[in-house]
C-alpha positions as CSV (number, residue, x, y, z in Angstrom):
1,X,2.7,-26.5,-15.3
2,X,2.0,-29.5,-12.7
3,X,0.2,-32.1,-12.6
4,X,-0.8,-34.0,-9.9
5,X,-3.0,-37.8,-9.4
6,X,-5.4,-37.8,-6.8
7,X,-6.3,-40.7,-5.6
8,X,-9.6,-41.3,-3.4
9,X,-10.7,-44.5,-1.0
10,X,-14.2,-44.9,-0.8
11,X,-15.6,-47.9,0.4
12,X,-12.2,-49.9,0.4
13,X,-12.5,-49.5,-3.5
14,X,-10.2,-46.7,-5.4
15,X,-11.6,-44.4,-7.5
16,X,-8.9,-42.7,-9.7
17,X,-8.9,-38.7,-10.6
18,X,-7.0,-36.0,-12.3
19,X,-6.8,-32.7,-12.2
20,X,-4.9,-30.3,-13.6
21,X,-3.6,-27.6,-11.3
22,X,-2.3,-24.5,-12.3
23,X,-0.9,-21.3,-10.6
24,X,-3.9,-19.5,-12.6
25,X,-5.7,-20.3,-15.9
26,X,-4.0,-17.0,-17.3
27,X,-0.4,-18.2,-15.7
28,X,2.8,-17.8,-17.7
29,X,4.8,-20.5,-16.1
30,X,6.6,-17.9,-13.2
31,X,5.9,-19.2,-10.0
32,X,4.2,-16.4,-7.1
33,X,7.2,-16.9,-5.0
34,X,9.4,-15.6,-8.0
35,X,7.3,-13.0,-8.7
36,X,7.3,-11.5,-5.6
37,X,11.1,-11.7,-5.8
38,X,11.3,-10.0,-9.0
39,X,9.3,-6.9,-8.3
40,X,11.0,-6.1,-5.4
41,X,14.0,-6.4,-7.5
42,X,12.1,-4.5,-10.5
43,X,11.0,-1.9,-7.4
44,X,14.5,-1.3,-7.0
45,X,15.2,-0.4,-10.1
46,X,12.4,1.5,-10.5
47,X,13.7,3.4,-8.2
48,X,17.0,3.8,-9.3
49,X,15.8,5.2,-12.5
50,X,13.5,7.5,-11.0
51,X,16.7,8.6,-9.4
52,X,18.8,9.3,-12.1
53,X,16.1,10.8,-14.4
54,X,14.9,13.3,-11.5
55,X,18.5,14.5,-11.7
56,X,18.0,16.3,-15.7
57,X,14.2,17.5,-14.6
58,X,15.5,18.7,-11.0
59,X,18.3,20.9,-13.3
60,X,16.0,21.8,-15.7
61,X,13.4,23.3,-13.5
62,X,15.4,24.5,-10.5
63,X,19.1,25.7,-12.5
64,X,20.7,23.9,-9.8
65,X,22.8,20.4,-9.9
66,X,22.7,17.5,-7.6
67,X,25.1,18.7,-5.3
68,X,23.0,21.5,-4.3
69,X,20.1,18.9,-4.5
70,X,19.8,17.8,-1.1
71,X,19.6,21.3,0.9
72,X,17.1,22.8,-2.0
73,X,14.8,20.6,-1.5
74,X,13.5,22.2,1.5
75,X,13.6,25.7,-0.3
76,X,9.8,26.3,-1.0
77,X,10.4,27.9,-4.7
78,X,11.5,24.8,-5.6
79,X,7.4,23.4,-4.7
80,X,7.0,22.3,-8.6
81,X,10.2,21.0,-9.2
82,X,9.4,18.8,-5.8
83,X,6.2,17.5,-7.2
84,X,7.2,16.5,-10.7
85,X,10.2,14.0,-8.9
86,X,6.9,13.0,-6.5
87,X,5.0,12.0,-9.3
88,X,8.3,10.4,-11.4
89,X,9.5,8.7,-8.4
90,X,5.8,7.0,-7.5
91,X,5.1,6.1,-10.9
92,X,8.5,4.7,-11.7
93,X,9.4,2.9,-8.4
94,X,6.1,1.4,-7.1
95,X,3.2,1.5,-10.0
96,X,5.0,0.3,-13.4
97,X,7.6,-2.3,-11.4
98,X,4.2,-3.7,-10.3
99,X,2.6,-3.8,-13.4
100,X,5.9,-5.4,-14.9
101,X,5.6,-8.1,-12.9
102,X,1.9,-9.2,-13.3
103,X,2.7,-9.2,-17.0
104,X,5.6,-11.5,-16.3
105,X,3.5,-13.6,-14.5
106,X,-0.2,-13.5,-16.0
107,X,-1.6,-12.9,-19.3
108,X,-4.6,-10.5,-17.2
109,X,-1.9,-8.4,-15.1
110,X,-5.3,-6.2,-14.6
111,X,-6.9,-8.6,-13.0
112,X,-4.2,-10.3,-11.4
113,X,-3.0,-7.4,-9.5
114,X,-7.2,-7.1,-8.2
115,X,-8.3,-4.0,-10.1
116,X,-12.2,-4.9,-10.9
117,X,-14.2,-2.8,-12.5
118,X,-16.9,-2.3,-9.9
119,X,-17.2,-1.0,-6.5
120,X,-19.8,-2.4,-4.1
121,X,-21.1,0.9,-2.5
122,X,-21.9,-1.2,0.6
123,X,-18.4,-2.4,0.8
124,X,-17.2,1.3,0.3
125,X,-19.4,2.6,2.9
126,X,-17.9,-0.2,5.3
127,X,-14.4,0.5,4.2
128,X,-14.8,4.5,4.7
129,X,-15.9,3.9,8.2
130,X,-12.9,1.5,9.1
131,X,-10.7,3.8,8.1
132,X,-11.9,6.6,10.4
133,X,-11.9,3.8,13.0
134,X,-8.6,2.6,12.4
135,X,-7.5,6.5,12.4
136,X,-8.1,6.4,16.3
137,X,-6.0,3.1,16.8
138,X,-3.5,4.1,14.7
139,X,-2.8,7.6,16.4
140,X,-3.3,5.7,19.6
141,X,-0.2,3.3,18.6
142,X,1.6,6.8,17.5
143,X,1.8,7.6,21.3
144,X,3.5,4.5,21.4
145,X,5.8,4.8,19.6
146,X,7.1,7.9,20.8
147,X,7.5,6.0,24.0
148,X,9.5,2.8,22.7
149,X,13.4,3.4,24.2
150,X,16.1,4.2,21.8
151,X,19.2,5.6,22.0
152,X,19.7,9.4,22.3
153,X,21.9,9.0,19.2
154,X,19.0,7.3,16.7
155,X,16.9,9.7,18.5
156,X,18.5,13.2,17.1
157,X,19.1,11.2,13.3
158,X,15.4,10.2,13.6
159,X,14.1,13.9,14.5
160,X,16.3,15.1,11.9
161,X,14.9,12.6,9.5
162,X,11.2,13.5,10.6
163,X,11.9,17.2,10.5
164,X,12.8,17.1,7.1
165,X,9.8,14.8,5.8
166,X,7.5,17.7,7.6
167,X,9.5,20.0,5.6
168,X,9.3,18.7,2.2
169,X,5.7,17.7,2.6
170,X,5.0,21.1,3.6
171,X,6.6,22.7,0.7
172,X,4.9,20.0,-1.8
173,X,1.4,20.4,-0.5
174,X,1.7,24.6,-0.8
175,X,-1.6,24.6,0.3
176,X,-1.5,28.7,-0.4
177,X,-4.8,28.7,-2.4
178,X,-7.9,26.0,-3.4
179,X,-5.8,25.8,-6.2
180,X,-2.9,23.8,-4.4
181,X,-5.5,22.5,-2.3
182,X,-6.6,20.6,-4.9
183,X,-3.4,19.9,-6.6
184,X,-2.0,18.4,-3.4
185,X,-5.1,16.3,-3.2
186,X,-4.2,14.8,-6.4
187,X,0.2,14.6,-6.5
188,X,-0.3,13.8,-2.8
189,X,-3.7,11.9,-2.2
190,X,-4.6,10.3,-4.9
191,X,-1.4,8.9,-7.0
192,X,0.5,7.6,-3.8
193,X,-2.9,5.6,-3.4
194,X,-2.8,4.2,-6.3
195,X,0.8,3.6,-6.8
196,X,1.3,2.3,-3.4
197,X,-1.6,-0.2,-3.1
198,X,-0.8,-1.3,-6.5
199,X,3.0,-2.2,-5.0
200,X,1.9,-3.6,-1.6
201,X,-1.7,-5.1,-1.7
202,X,-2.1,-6.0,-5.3
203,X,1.8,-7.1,-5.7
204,X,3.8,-7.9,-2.8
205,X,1.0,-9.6,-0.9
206,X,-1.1,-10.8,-3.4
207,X,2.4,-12.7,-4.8
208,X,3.4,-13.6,-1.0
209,X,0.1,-15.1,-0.2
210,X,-0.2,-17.5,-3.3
211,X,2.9,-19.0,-2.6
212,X,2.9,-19.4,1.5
213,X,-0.6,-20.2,1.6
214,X,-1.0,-18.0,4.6
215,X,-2.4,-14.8,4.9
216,X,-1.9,-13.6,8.1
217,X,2.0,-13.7,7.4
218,X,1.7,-12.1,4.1
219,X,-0.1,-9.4,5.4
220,X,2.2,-9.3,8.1
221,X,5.0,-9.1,6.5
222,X,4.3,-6.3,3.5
223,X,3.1,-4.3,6.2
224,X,6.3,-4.2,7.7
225,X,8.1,-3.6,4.5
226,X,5.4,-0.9,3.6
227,X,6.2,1.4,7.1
228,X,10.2,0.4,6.3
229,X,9.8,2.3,3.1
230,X,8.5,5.9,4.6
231,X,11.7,5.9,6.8
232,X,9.6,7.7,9.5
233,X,10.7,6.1,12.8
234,X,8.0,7.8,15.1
235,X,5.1,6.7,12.7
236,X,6.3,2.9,11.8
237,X,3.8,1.4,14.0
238,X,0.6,3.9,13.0
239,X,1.9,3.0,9.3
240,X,2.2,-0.3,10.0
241,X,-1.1,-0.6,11.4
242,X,-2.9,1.0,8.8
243,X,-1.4,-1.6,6.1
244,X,-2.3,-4.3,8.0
245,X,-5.8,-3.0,7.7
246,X,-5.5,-2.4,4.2
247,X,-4.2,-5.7,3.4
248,X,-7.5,-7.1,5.5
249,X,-9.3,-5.1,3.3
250,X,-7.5,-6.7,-0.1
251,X,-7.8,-10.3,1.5
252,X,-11.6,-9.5,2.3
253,X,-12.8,-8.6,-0.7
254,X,-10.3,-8.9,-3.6
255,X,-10.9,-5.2,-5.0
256,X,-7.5,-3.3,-4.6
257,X,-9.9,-0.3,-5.9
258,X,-11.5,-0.7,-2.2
259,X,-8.1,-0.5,-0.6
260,X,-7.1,2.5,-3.0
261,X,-10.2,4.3,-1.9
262,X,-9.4,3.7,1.9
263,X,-5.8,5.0,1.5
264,X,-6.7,7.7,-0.6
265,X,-9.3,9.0,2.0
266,X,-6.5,8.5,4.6
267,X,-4.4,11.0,2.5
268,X,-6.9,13.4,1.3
269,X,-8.5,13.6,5.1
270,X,-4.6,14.3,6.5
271,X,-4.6,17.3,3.6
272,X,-7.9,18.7,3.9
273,X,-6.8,19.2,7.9
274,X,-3.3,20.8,7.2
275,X,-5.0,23.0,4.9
276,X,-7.6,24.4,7.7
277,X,-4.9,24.7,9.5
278,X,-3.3,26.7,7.2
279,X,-6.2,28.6,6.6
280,X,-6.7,29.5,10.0
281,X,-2.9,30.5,10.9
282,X,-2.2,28.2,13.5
283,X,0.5,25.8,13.8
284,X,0.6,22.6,12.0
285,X,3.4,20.6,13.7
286,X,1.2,19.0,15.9
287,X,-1.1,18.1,12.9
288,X,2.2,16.3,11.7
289,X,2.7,14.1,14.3
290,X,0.9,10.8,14.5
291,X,-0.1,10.6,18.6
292,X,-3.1,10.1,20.1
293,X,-4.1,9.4,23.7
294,X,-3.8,5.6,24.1
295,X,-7.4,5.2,25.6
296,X,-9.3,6.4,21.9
297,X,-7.3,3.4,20.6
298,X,-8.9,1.0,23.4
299,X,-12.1,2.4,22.6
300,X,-12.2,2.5,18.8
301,X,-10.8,-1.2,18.5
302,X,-13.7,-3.3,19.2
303,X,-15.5,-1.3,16.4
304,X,-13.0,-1.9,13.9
305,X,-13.2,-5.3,14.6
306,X,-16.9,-5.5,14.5
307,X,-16.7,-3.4,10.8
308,X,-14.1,-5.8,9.3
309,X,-16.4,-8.5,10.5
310,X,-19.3,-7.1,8.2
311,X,-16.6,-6.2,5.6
312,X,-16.0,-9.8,5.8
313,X,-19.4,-10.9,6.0
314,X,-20.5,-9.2,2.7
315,X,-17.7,-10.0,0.5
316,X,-17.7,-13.8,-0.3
317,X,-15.0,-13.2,-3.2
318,X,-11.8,-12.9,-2.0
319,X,-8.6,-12.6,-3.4
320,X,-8.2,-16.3,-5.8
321,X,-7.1,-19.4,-3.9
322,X,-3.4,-20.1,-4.1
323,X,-3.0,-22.5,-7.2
324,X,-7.0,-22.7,-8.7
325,X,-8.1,-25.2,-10.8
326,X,-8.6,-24.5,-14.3
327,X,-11.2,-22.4,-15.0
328,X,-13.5,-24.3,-16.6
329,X,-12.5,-28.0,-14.4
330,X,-13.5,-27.0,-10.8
331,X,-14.4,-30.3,-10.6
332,X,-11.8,-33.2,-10.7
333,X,-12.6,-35.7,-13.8
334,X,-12.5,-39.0,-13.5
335,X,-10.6,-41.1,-16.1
């Protein structure tokens, strides 16, 4: 715990102070810069272990082994078996390597990691409209990226790799009855919400911008690691996008609730249209994609920017100040 003399001219006489700084009156010791070390290590393992225990439940509920693993997973009568490894694999790579970590770190992981109790309905409102705004960038940046140049090689592995996420997300959303309507809304809305804004905005970030002091990078940065993750090569840069905007809204207003309400209305919206679709018998692989004619883009940006302005504006707490003074001694005492 460091402690550091500050010393003050005024009027060519010295006047002596200390303070006491701390990574956080709640701080175990770890340093942020650790910490955000460790749970990507502890998300790794996480992982790993969501790995290896999917392989008794995918045997139990399927009768099939691990070999035949990899081409059953498209089968659609394996749907349940699908969603139980969705809901193992979330919980057990992204939410409890999180949680882990702020208890390493903090004696309030709760509040570390940004979950408040309350929701400004103001700041909800905001943040529901920035997401439909940023929806129009984002596809707009999806038309992009289907023009960036690649090999023709990466470009059959990355259809192949796209054509089986469509697949398997087709298979665990159902979407047959209101029934898996709302049981998609919930394995495939709500708990990657939660589990991935817990990871990314209230870990990775949070961690990365108390120890580089700089939030632009940190935001930056997870949100590249955040589109890495999905291995989707045609929607990295709509994915991408859309962290960056949730990590605004984290850095804004220090509520990962907010950002778990504007990802979750992301997810939910994406489901409620593939189940019209469905509905209606038409064909959903355009819904899949993530394009958009560039010009909506053009046009929606200056709004977003105007709406994170007033998110901005209205939310004078943001995430805690690398290395706060005791709580308590925001004031330096003189000795």
């Amino acid at each position: 715990m460091p402690i550091f003399i500050i010393v003050q001219k005024t009027n060519y006489k010295f006047t002596y102070f200390i303070s006491v700084v701390m990574y956080d009156s709640n701080s175990k010791g770890i340093s942020y810069t650790a910490g955000f070390f460790i749970l990507i290590a502890f998300g790794f393992a996480g992982i790993l272990f969501a790995s290896v225990l999917s392989i008794p439940v995918w045997f139990a509920m399927t009768g099939t082994g691990i070999t035949q693993m990899a081409t059953e997973m498209n089968n659609p009568k394996n749907a349940d078996a699908i969603r139980i490894i969705q809901v193992i694999s979330v919980i057990l790579g992204l939410f409890i390597p999180a949680l882990a970590t702020a208890l390493l770190l903090n004696r309030k992981p709760i509040r570390l990691l940004g979950f408040k109790k309350k929701i400004n309905l103001k700041q909800a409102g905001i943040v529901l409209l920035i997401m439909v705004t940023a929806l129009f960038v984002s596809g707009a940046l999806g038309y992009l990226n289907q023009w960036i140049p690649i090999p023709d090689t990466w470009r059959i592995y990355f259809d192949k790799l796209e054509s089986n996420y469509n697949k398997q997300v087709e298979i665990m959303t159902g979407l047959k009855n209101f029934k898996d309507y709302l049981l998609a809304i919930v394995i495939m809305a709500f708990l990657p919400a939660l589990c991935e804004e817990t990871m990314f905005r209230g870990g990775l970030q949070n961690f990365l911008n108390r120890s580089i002091k700089n939030y632009w990078v940190s935001i930056l940065i997870v949100s590249v690691l955040f589109s890495l993750v999905h291995f989707s090569y045609y929607g990295f840069l709509p994915r991408m996008f859309l962290a960056i905007i949730l990590g605004l809204i984290f850095y804004y207003t220090g509520n990962l609730w907010l950002c778990i309400l504007a990802h979750f209305f992301n997810n939910a919206l994406a489901i409620t249209q593939l189940y019209i679709y469905i509905r209606q018998g038409k064909d959903i692989k355009q819904l899949m994609t993530d394009e958009m004619p560039y010009y909506w883009g053009i046009a929606a940006l200056p709004l977003l920017v105007l709406l994170l302005y007033q998110l901005k504006k209205i939310s004078p707490q943001k995430v805690e100040n690398v290395n706060p003074r005791l709580e308590g001694s925001d004031t330096a005492n003189p000795f």
